[in-house]
C-alpha positions in Angstrom: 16.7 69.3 172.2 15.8 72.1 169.8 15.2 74.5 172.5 18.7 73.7 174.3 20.3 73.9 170.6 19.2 77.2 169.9 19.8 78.7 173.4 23.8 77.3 173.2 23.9 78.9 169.7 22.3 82.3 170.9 24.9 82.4 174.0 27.6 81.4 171.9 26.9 84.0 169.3 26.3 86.4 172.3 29.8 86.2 174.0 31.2 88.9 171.7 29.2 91.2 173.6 31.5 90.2 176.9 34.9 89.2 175.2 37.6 92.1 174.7 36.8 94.5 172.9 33.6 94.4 174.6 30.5 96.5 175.7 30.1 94.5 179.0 33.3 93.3 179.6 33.4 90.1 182.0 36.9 88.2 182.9 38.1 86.1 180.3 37.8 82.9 182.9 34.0 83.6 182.5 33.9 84.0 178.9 36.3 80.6 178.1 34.4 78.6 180.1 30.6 79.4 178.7 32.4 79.0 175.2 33.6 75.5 176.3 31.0 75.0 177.6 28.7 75.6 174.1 30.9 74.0 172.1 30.9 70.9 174.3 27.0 71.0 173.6 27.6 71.2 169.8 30.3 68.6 170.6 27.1 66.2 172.3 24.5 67.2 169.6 26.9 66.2 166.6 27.5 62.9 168.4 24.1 62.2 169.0 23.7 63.1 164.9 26.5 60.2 164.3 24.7 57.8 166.2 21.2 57.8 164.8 22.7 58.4 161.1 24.1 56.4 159.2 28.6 56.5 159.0 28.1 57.2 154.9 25.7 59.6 155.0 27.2 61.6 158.5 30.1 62.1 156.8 28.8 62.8 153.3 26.7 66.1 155.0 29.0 69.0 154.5 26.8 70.7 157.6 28.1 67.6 159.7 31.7 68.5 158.6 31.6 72.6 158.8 29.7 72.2 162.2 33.5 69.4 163.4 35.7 72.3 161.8 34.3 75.3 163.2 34.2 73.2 166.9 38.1 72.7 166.3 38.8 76.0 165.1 37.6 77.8 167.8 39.1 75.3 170.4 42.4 75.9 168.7 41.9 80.2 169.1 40.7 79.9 172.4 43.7 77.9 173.4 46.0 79.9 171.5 44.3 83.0 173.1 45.2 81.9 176.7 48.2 81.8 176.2 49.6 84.4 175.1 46.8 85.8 177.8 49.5 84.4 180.4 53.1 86.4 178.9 50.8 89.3 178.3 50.6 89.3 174.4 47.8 91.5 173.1 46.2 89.3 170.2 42.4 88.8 169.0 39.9 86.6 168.5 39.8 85.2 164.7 37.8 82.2 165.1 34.3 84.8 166.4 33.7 84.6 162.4 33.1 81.1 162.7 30.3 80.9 165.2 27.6 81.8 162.9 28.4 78.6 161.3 26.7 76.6 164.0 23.7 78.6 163.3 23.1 77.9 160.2 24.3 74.2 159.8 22.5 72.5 162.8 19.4 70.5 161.2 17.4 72.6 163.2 18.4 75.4 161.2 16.0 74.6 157.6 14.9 78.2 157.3 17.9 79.7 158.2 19.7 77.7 155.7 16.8 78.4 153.2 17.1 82.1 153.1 21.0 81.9 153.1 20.9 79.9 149.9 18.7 82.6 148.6 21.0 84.9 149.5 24.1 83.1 148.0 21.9 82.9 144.7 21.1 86.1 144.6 24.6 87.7 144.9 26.2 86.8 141.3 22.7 88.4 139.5 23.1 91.9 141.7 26.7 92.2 140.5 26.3 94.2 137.5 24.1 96.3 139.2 26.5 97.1 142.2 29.5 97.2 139.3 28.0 100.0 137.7 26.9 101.7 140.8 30.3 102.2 141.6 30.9 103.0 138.4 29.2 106.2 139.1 30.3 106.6 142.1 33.9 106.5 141.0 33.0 109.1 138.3 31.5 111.5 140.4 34.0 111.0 142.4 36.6 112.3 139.9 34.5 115.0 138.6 34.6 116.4 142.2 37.9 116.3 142.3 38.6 118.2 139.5 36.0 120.5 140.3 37.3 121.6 143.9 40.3 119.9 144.2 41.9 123.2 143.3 40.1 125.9 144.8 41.5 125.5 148.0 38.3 125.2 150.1 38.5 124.0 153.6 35.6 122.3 155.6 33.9 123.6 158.7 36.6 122.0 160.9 39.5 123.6 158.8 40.6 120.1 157.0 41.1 120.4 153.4 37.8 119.9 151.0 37.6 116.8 148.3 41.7 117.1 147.7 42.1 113.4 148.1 40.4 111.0 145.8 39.7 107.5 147.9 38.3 110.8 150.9 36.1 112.0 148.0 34.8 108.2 147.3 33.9 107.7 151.4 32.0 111.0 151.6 29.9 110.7 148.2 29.3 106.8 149.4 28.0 108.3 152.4 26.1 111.0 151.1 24.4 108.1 148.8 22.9 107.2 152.4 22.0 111.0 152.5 23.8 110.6 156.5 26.4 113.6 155.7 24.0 115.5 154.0 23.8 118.5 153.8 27.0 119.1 155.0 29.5 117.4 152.5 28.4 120.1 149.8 28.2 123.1 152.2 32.1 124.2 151.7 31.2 123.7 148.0 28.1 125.7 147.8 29.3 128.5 149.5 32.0 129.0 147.3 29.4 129.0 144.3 25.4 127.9 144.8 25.7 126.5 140.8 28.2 124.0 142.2 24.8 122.6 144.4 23.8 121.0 140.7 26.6 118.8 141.2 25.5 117.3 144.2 21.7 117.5 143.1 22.4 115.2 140.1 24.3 112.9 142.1 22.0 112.7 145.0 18.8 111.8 142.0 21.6 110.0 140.1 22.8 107.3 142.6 20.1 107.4 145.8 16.6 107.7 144.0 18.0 105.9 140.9 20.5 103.3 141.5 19.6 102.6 145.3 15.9 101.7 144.2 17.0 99.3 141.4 19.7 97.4 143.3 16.8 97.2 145.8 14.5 95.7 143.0 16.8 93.6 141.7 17.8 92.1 145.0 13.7 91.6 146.0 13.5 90.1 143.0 15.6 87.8 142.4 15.6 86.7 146.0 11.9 85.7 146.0 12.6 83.8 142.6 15.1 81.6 144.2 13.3 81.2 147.8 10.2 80.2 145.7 12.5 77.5 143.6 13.7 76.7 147.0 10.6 76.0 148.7 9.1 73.9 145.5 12.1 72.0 146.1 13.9 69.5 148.0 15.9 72.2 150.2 17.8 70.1 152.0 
């Protein structure tokens, strides 16, 4: 039961590779009916929960009721879907969101629901760390502004250079994952090699600096709470 559990989840969580927008497109006939198909499997193995559980403590189990919603939620889209399929309305599917759900809320699932507790702990005690990350990055961002905003420089393609501030924000969040580098601060150092100090200070600044403590602080405090986890009752 385990095995046939996991293997409905996997194919259920797989269809987005087949469903429009897709990478291997396959008729939505096909798609609709493996999807019923899954859910009438997570439909069996939440009955089969119901009968060898008792009715108070089935319905007390909030991975009982998520696993009934998300089954009824993406019924309800795929029905919705088909028909406006038939008059030829363009429209998406909202419920795909929901179908990690099943893999983490199926009993089978302990581990899985371990490290996503973990997780869930471990976001309010990075906050301040990611707040003030962005604090810099907002900074820098301005300061680059001001700095080129008015000189008039052009990129290699001919489009205009750190004029716009939320454009100025995307590149130096990129260039904090060093993909755009060097060519964010090319238009800038040709203009002047000094302004290349800008971009050094950022790059120690926010990659070497900030990027290795939110990535200590996340380690951290994520083995802290998997270990209070696993001394625990987790379940």
């Amino acid at each position: 039961m385990r095995t046939a559990t996991y293997f409905f989840i996997f194919l259920n969580l797989s269809l987005a590779l087949f469903e429009e927008p897709a990478v291997y497109p396959l008729p939505f006939l096909a798609t609709s009916v493996l999807e019923v198909l899954c859910l009438l499997v997570f439909l069996g193995r939440l009955t089969h929960f119901a009968k060898v559980t008792l009715h108070n403590v089935f319905w007390k189990d909030t991975k009982n009721i998520c696993i009934m919603v998300a089954i009824l939620l993406s019924l309800t889209d795929l029905a919705i879907y088909g028909v406006l399929r038939l008059y030829d309305v363009r429209s998406i599917r909202w419920s795909r969101i929901v179908r990690p759900i099943f893999l983490i809320n199926f009993a089978e699932s302990r581990q899985i629901r371990r490290a996503f507790r973990s997780i869930r702990n471990t976001l309010p005690e990075i906050t301040y760390v990611f707040l003030l990350f962005m604090f810099s990055l907002l900074m820098f961002s301005l300061m680059a502004l001001k700095l080129f905003g008015e000189r008039n420089l052009q990129t290699a393609e001919g489009l205009p250079y750190f004029r716009n501030y939320l454009e100025i924000v995307f590149d130096l969040y990129v260039l904090v994952t060093t993909a755009n580098s060097p060519d964010v601060m090319m238009p800038a150092f040709d203009f002047s090699s000094w302004y290349a100090l800008f971009f050094i200070a950022f790059v120690i600044i926010n990659t070497y600096i900030f990027m290795s403590l939110f990535l200590a602080v996340v380690y951290n405090n994520y083995k802290k709470h998997l270990k209070v986890m696993r001394g625990g009752a987790c379940d």
